[in-house]
C-alpha positions as semicolon CSV with decimal commas, in nm:
position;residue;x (nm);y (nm);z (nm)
1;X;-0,168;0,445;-4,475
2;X;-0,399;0,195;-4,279
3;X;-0,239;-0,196;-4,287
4;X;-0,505;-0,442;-4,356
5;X;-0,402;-0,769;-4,395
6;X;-0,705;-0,931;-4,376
7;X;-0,952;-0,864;-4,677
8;X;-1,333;-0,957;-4,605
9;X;-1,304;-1,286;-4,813
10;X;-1,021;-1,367;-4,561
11;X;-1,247;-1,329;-4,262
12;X;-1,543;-1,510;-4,393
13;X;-1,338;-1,776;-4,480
14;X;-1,183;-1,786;-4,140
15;X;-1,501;-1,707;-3,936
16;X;-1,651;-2,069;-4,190
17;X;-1,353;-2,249;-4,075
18;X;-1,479;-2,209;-3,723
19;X;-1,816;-2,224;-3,746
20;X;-1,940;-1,905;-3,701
21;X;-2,139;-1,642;-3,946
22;X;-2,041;-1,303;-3,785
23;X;-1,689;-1,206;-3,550
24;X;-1,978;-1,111;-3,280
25;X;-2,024;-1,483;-3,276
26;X;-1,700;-1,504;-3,091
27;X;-1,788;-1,286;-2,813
28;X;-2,131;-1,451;-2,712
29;X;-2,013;-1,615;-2,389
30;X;-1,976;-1,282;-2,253
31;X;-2,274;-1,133;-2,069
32;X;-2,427;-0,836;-2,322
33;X;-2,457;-0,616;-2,051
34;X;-2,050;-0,616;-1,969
35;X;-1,994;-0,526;-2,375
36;X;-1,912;-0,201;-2,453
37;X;-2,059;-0,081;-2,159
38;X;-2,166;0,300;-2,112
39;X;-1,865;0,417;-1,908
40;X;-1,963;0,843;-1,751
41;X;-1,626;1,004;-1,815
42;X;-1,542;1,311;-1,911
43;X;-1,381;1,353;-2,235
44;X;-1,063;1,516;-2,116
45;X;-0,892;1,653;-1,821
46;X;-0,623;1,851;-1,669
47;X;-0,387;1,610;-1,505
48;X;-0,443;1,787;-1,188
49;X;-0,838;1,738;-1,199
50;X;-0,776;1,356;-1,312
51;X;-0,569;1,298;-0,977
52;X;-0,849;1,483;-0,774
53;X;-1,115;1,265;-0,915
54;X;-0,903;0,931;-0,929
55;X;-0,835;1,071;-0,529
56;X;-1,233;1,060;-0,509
57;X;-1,241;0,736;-0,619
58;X;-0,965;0,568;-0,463
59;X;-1,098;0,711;-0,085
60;X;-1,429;0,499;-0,142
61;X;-1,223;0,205;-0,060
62;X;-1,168;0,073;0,259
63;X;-0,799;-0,068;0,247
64;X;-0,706;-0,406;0,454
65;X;-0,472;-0,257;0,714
66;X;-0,707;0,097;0,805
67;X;-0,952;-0,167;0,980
68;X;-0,956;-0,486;1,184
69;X;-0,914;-0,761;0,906
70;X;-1,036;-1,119;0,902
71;X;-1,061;-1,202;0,531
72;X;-0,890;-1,437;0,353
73;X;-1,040;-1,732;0,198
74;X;-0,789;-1,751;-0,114
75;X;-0,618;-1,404;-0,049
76;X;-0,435;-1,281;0,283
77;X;-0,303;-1,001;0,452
78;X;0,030;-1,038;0,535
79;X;0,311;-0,753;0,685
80;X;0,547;-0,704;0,337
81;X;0,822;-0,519;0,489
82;X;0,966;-0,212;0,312
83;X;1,275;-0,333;0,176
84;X;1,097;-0,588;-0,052
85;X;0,971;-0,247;-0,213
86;X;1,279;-0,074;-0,186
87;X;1,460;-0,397;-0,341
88;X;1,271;-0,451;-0,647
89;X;1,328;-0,120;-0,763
90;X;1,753;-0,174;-0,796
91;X;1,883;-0,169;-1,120
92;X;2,058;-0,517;-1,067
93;X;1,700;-0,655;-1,133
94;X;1,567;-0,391;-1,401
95;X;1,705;-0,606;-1,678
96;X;1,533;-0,753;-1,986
97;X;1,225;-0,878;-1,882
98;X;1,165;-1,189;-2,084
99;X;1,502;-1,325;-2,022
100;X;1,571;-1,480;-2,361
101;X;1,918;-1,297;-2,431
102;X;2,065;-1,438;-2,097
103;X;2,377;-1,223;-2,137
104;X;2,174;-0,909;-2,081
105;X;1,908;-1,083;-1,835
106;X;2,143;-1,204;-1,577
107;X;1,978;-1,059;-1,273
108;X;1,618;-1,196;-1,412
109;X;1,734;-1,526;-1,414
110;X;1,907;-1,548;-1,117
111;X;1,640;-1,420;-0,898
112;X;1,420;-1,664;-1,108
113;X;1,680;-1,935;-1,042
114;X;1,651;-1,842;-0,662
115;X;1,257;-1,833;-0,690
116;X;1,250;-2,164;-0,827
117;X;1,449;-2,357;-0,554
118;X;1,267;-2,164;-0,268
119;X;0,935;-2,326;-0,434
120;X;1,095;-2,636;-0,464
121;X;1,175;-2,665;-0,065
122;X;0,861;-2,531;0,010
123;X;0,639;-2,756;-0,112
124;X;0,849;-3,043;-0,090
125;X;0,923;-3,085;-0,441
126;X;1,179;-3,161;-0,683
127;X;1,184;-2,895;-0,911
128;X;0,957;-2,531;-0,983
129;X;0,904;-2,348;-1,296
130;X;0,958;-1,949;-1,292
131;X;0,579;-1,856;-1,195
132;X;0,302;-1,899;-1,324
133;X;-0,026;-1,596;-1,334
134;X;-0,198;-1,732;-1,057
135;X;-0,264;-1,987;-0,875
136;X;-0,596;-2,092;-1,028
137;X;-0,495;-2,102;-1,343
138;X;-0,164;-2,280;-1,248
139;X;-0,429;-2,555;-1,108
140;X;-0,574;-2,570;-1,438
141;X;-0,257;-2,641;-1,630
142;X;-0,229;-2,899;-1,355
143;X;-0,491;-3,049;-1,434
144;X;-0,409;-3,095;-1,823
145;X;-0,068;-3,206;-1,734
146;X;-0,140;-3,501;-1,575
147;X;-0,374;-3,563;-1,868
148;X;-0,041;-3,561;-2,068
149;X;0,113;-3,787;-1,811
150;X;-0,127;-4,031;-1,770
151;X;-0,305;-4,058;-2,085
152;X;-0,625;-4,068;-1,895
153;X;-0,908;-3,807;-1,901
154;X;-1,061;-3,833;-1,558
155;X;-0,958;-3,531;-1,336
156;X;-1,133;-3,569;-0,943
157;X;-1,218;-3,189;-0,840
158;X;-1,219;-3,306;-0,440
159;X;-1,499;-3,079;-0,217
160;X;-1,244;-2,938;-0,047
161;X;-1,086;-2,677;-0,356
162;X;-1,192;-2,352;-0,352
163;X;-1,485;-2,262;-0,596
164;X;-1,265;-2,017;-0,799
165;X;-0,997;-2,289;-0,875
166;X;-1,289;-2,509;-0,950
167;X;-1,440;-2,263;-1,218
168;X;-1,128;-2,214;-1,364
169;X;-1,033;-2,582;-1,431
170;X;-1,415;-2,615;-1,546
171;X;-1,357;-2,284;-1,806
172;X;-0,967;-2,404;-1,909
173;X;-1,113;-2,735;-2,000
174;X;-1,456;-2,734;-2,155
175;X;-1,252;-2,725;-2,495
176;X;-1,035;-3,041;-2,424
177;X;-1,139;-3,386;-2,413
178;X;-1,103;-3,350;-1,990
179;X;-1,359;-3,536;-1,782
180;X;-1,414;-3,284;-1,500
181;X;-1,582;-3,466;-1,154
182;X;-1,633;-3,188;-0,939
183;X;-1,751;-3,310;-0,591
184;X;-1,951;-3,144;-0,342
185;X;-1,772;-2,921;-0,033
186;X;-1,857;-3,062;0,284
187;X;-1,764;-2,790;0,489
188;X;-1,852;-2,960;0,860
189;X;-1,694;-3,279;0,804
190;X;-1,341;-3,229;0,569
191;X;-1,257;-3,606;0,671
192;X;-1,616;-3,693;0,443
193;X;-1,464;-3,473;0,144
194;X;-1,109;-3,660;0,140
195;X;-1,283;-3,996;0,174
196;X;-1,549;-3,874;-0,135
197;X;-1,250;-3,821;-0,357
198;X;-1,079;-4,164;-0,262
199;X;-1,390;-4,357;-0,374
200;X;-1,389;-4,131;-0,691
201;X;-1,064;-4,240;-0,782
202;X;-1,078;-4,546;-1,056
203;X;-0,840;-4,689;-1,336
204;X;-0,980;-4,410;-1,580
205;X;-0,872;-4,106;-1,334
206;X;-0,602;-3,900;-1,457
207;X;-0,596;-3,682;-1,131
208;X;-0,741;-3,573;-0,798
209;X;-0,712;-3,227;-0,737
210;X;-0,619;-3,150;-0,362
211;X;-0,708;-2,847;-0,176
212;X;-0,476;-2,834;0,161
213;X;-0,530;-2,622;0,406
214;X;-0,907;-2,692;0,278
215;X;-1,116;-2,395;0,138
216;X;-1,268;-2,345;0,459
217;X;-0,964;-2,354;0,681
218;X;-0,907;-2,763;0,761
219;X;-0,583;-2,903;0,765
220;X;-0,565;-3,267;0,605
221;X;-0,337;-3,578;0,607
222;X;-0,326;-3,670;0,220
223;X;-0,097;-3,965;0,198
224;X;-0,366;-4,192;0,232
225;X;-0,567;-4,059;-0,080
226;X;-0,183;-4,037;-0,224
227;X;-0,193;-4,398;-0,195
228;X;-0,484;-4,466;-0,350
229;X;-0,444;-4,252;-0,641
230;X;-0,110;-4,437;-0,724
231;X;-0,256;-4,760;-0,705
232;X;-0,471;-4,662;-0,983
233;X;-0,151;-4,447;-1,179
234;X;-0,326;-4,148;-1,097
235;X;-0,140;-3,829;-1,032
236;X;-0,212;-3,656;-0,698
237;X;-0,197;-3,273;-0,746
238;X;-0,177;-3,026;-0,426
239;X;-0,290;-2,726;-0,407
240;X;-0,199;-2,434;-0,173
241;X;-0,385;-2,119;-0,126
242;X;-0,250;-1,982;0,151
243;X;0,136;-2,072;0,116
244;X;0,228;-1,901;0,419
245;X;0,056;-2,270;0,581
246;X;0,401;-2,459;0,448
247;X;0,631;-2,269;0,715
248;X;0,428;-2,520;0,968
249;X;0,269;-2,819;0,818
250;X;0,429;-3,134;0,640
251;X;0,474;-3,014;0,270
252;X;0,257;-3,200;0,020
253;X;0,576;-3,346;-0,165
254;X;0,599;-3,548;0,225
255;X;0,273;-3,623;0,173
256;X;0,297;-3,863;-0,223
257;X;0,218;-3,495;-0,432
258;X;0,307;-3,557;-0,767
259;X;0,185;-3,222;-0,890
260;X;0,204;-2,898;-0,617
261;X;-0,001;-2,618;-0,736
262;X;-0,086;-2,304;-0,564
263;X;-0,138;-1,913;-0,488
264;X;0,190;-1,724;-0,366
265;X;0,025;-1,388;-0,274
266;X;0,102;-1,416;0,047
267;X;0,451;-1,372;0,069
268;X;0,589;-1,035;-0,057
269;X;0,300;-0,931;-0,218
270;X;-0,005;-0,714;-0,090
271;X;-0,381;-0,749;-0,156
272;X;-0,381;-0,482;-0,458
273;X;-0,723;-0,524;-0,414
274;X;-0,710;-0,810;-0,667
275;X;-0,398;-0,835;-0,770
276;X;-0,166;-0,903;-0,994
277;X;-0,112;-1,249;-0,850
278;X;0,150;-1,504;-0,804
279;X;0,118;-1,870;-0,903
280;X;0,316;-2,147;-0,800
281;X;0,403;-2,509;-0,976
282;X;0,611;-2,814;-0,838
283;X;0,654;-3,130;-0,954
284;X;0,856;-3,417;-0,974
285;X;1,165;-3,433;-1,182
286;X;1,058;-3,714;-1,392
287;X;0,806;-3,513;-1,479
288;X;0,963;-3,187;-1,610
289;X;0,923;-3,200;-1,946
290;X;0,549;-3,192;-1,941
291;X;0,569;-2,926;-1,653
292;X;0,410;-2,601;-1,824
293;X;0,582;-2,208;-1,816
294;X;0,973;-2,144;-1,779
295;X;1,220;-2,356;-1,602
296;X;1,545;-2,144;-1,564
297;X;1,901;-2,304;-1,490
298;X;2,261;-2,226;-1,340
299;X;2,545;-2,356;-1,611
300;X;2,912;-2,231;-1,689
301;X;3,019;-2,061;-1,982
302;X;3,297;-2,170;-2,204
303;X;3,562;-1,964;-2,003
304;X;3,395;-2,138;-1,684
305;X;3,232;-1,875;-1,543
306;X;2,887;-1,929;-1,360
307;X;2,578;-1,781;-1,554
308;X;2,191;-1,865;-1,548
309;X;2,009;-1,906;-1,845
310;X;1,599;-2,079;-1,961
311;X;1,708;-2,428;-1,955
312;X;1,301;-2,563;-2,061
313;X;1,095;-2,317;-2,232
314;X;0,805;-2,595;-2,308
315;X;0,547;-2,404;-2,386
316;X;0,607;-2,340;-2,677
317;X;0,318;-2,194;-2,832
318;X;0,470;-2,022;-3,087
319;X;0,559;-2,301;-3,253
320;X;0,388;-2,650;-3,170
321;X;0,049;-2,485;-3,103
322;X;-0,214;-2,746;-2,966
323;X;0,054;-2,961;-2,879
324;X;0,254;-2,749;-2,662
325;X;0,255;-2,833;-2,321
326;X;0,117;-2,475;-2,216
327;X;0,020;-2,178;-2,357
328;X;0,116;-1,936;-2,144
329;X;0,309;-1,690;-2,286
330;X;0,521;-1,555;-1,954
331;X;0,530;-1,558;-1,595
332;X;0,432;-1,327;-1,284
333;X;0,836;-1,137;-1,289
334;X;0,751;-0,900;-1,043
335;X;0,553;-1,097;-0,804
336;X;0,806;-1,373;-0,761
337;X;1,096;-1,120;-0,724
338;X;0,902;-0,983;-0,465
339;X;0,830;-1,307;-0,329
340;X;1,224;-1,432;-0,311
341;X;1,306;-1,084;-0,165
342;X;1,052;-1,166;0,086
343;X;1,140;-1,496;0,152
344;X;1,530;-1,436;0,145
345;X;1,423;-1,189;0,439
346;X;1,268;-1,420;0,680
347;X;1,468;-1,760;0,587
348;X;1,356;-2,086;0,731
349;X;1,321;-1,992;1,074
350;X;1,142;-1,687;1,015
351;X;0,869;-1,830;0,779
352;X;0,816;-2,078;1,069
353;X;0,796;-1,804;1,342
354;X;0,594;-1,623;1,104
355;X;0,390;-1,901;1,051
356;X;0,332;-2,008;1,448
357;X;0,232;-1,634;1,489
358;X;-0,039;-1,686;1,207
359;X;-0,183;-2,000;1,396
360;X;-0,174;-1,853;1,746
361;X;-0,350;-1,562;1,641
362;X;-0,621;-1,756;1,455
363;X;-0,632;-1,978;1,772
364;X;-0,687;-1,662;1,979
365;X;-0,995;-1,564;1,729
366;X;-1,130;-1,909;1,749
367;X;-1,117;-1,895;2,108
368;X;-1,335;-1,558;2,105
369;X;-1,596;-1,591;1,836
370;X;-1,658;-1,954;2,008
371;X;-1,734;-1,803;2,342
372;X;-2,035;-1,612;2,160
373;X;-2,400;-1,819;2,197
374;X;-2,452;-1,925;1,888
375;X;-2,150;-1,951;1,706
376;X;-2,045;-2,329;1,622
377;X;-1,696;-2,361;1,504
378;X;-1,651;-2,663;1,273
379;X;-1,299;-2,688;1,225
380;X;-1,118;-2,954;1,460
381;X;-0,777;-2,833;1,265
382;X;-0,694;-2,507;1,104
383;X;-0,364;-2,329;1,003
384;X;-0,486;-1,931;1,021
385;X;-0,816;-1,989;0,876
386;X;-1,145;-2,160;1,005
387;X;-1,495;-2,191;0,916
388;X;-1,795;-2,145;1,198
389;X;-2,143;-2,163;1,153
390;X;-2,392;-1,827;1,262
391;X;-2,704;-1,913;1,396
392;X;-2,825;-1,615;1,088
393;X;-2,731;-1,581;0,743
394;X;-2,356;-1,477;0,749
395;X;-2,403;-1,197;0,470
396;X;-2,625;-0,922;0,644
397;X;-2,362;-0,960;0,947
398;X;-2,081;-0,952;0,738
399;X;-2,247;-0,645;0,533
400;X;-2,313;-0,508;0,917
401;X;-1,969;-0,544;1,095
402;X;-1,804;-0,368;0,766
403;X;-2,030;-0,090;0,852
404;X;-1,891;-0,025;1,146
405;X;-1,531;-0,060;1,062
406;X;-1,500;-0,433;1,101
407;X;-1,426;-0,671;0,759
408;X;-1,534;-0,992;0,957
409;X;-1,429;-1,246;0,692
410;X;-1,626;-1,426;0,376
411;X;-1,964;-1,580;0,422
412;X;-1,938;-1,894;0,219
413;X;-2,244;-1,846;0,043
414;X;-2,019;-1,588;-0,165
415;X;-1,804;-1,904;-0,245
416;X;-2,129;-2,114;-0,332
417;X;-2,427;-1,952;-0,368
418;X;-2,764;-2,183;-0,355
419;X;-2,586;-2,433;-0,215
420;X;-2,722;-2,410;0,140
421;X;-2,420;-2,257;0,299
422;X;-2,551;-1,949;0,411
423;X;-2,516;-1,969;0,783
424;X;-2,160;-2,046;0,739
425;X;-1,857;-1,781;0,736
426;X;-1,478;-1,796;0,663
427;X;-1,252;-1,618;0,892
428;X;-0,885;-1,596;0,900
429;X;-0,613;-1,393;1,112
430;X;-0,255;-1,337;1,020
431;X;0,048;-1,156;1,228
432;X;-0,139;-0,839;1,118
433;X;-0,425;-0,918;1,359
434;X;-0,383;-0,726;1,689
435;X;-0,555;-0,835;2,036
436;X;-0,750;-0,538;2,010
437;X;-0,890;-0,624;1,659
438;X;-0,943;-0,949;1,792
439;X;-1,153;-0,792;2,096
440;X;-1,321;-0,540;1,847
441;X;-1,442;-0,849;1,576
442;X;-1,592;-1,030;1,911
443;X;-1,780;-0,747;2,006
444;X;-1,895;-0,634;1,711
445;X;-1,998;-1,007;1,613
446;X;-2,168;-1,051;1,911
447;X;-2,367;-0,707;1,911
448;X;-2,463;-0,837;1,518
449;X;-2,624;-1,129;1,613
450;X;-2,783;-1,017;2,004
């Protein structure tokens, strides 16, 4: 017996309420070509033919550590080592995994507990929630916190954020009564983007949106734009791409962040060739309330006993709706126990060795691709990531160097197409970067453009 529990005077009465004549209506922001597209599969296979041919597939690939590897630009290649694997997997963590019955959760919410204050010292913070999907979308919900907060609409999109994170806040919002200002990147003068957003900033501006290191690589001072943003009651929000960066630079919470956004990918977690992802939100604790996802806490039962349990769940979309402070429904589990795993591993001092590694090898790339004629690096400061300019379109030498075994980083014109960029190219190097692939990218480079 089929359940229907919708009759078809139920869903033209719904579809009216909307505004729409037919449920197709609801899908017509999708391109027609992506719906219900003609997928050649066979119907059915043995299991042993579907590995051969998912083998087939998979081999077409070039994976991050089989060749030397400069990408980054939003997602990095970092060692994970093999007991972050091997640690996920214990049955002390295979509990429940929305942690609402804390007596059967207890190694979810500790580990969440754990993830939490490691996010909170990294970014200089008072408190984290429990994850968020990614760090894009964490950005967003940024974004229409300090809407909440403020009571102001005006949200400053500095040049500096990555275009993804840009798009997103632009998709999450174009259904709320957010004022998006979405400046232009400046990619050979950062100091021009910081000072855009400052004169931006007015007594309508609920935010400015932050992108430190910069999209293409710069390292910035923000408590000056900090400033200025609190002399207006706006809320300055951070955000981090490539969190690895905070085992060496002043966190933004040092900085006046009111809001600390960003991707945590990089620690404990492989490329996946996409992911799933890992995003991170700080804030202040006056703030908490209006702080989106899960918030777990450490209490005592009534025989004293120490136990963790979801102190703020303030989503709450199951209840309040449009008035909830989020609606997401759950957080990245498995990411940020592989990211506390991770980070329990290397402790303080080994995220900052791990981090001066990361710089010196980025350093040592600089150093090479700058010797090349041509080549103009425009970065004066850089974590692991920099930005130089070709004297040639970046693509066709990017599209080159992968031919012959070398993934030579992101021409920016990916980033922002039409928007005269594309000379310019994004490289980055992490501990994973040997002298020889440094050696090998220099040649290759300079062969490309001879």
């Amino acid at each position: 017996m089929r359940y229907l529990p919708l009759t078809n005077d139920d869903r033209q009465a719904m579809l009216a309420k909307i505004g729409v004549r037919h449920v197709d209506d609801l899908f017509r922001d999708v391109p027609k070509a992506d719906l219900n597209p003609d997928i050649d599969l066979p119907r059915h296979q043995s299991e042993m033919m579907v590995e051969r041919q998912l083998s087939r597939l998979a081999a077409k690939n070039t994976p991050a550590g089989s060749v030397p590897f400069f990408i980054g630009a939003g997602a990095y290649k970092h060692h994970v080592p093999a007991t972050v694997d091997h640690m996920i997997q214990r049955g002390e963590f295979l509990t429940a995994y929305t942690p609402y019955q804390p007596e059967i959760a207890q190694g979810t919410l500790q580990y969440l507990f754990e993830f939490q204050s490691m996010v909170a010292q990294l970014t200089g913070m008072d408190v984290a929630n429990a994850s968020m999907y990614d760090g894009s979308t964490a950005t967003a919900e940024a974004v229409m916190m300090a809407r909440r907060v403020t009571r102001k609409k005006k949200a400053i999109l500095a040049g500096g954020l990555h275009a993804h994170y840009r798009a997103v806040v632009e998709t999450t919002t174009q259904f709320t009564d957010d004022v998006i200002e979405s400046l232009a990147p400046v990619p050979s003068d950062p100091g021009a983007e910081l000072q855009a957003a400052m004169d931006a900033i007015d007594d309508t501006t609920s935010c400015v949106v932050v992108q430190n290191p910069t999209v293409n690589g710069s390292v910035m001072d923000l408590a000056p734009i900090a400033e200025k943003a609190h002399a207006h009651k706006a809320l300055l929000i951070v955000v981090v791409t490539e969190v690895m960066s905070l085992g060496l630079i002043k966190s933004p919470g040092e900085m006046g962040a009111d809001i600390v956004v960003g991707e945590g990918q990089s620690i404990g977690n492989g490329l996946n060739f996409g992911g799933p992802y890992l995003g991170l939100f700080a804030t202040n604790q006056k703030y908490v309330r209006q702080m989106p996802g899960r918030l777990c806490g450490k209490t005592t039962d009534t025989e004293g006993k120490e136990g963790f349990v979801l102190t703020l769940s303030t989503r709450e979309q199951h209840i309040r709706r449009e008035k909830a402070t989020s609606n997401i429904c759950t957080n990245s589990g498995l990411c940020s126990l592989a990211f506390t795993v991770h980070m329990s591993l290397l402790g303080e001092k080994g995220l900052r060795q791990t981090a001066l590694v990361n710089h010196k090898r980025a350093t040592d790339v600089r150093n090479a691709v700058a010797a090349i004629d041509g080549i103009e690096v425009l970065n004066s400061t850089f974590f692991n990531e920099f930005t130089v300019k070709l004297p040639t379109s970046a693509a066709p030498v990017v599209d080159k160097l992968a031919a012959d075994g070398v993934l030579a980083g992101v021409p920016m014109s990916r980033l922002y197409p039409g928007d005269g960029f594309d000379d310019l190219l994004i490289l980055a190097a992490t501990e994973t970067v040997s002298e020889d692939d440094i050696q090998i990218l220099a040649a290759k480079l300079k062969e490309a453009l001879s």
